[in-house]
C-alpha positions, 0 to 999 in steps of 0.5 A: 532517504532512509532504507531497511537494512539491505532492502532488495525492492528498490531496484525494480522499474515499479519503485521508482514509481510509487507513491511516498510509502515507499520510503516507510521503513515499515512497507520496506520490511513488509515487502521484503517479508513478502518476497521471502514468503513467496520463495518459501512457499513456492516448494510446498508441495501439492498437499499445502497448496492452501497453506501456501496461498494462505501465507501468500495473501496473509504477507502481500496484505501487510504491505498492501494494506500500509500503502493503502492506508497511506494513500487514503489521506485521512489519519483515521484511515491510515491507523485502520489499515496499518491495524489491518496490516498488523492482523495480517502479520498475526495471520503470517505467524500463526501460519508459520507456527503451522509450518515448523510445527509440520516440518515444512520449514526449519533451520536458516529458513526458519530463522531468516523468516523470523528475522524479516517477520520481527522486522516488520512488526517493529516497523509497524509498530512503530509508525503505529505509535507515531500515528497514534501521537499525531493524532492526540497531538493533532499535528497531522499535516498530510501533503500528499493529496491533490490540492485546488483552490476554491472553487463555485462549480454551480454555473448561475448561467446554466440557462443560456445558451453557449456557443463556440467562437467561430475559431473553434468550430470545424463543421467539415461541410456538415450542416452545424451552424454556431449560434 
């Protein structure tokens, strides 16, 4: 399985259990951009509390909205909402240019969020334009999603009664008589 480079997210309990976005490059950037932001913002001061929850909401959607679409199992719902998870990257960056603007922050923190923020646009972008030629080729092909086989579920003997084998019934002394 293909991982970001140094990926830090699959050594919790909760990775092991989710669905197959976690393997997207995409995602896996994401979060760890979102785990950066989260160290980042979490020594604002009082006075840019709002900033803080702004870039903190801003960075959990991109992933949240990559996983979202993924399990939607529909091609024109998982590009909706990987285009949701793109705008919200526009958000997280217009957010930091607050933040150097303001001196908030600068220097090797700058320039890690820089790096990570670039990272997942490139992911994203990407599995965007691999969705867009699957959708113009007509080559999806979504395994993902709970299968069954066909089948009647209109009862043509709704009007007759039904009753338990006796095998089944446990009346424990109640007055309950199998027809």
């Amino acid at each position: 399985m293909a991982r970001y480079k140094g990926y830090k997210g699959a050594t919790t309990k909760v990775y092991r259990k989710l669905y197959g976005y976690k393997n997207l490059l995409a995602w896996q950037a994401a979060d760890d951009l979102a785990a950066f932001v989260h160290s980042l913002v979490s020594r604002f001061g009082p006075r840019y509390f709002r900033l803080a929850d702004q870039m903190l909401s801003a960075a959990s959607s991109v992933k949240a909205n990559i996983a979202e679409g993924y399990c939607r199992n529909a091609l024109g719902d998982y590009i909706r909402f990987c285009e949701f998870a793109r705008g919200s990257l526009g958000e997280l960056g217009s957010q930091m240019q607050d933040c150097e603007r303001w001196g908030l922050v600068k220097g090797q923190e700058l320039e890690e969020f820089l790096r990570l923020y670039g990272d997942a646009t490139y992911f994203l972008e990407t599995l965007l334009k691999g969705l867009w030629a699957k959708r113009k080729e007509g080559t999806w092909n979504r395994s993902m999603g709970v299968k069954e086989q066909a089948v009647d579920y209109v009862a043509s003997d709704a009007d007759v009664p039904f009753a338990l084998p006796e095998d089944l019934v446990e009346t424990h002394g109640s007055s309950y008589e199998p027809l």
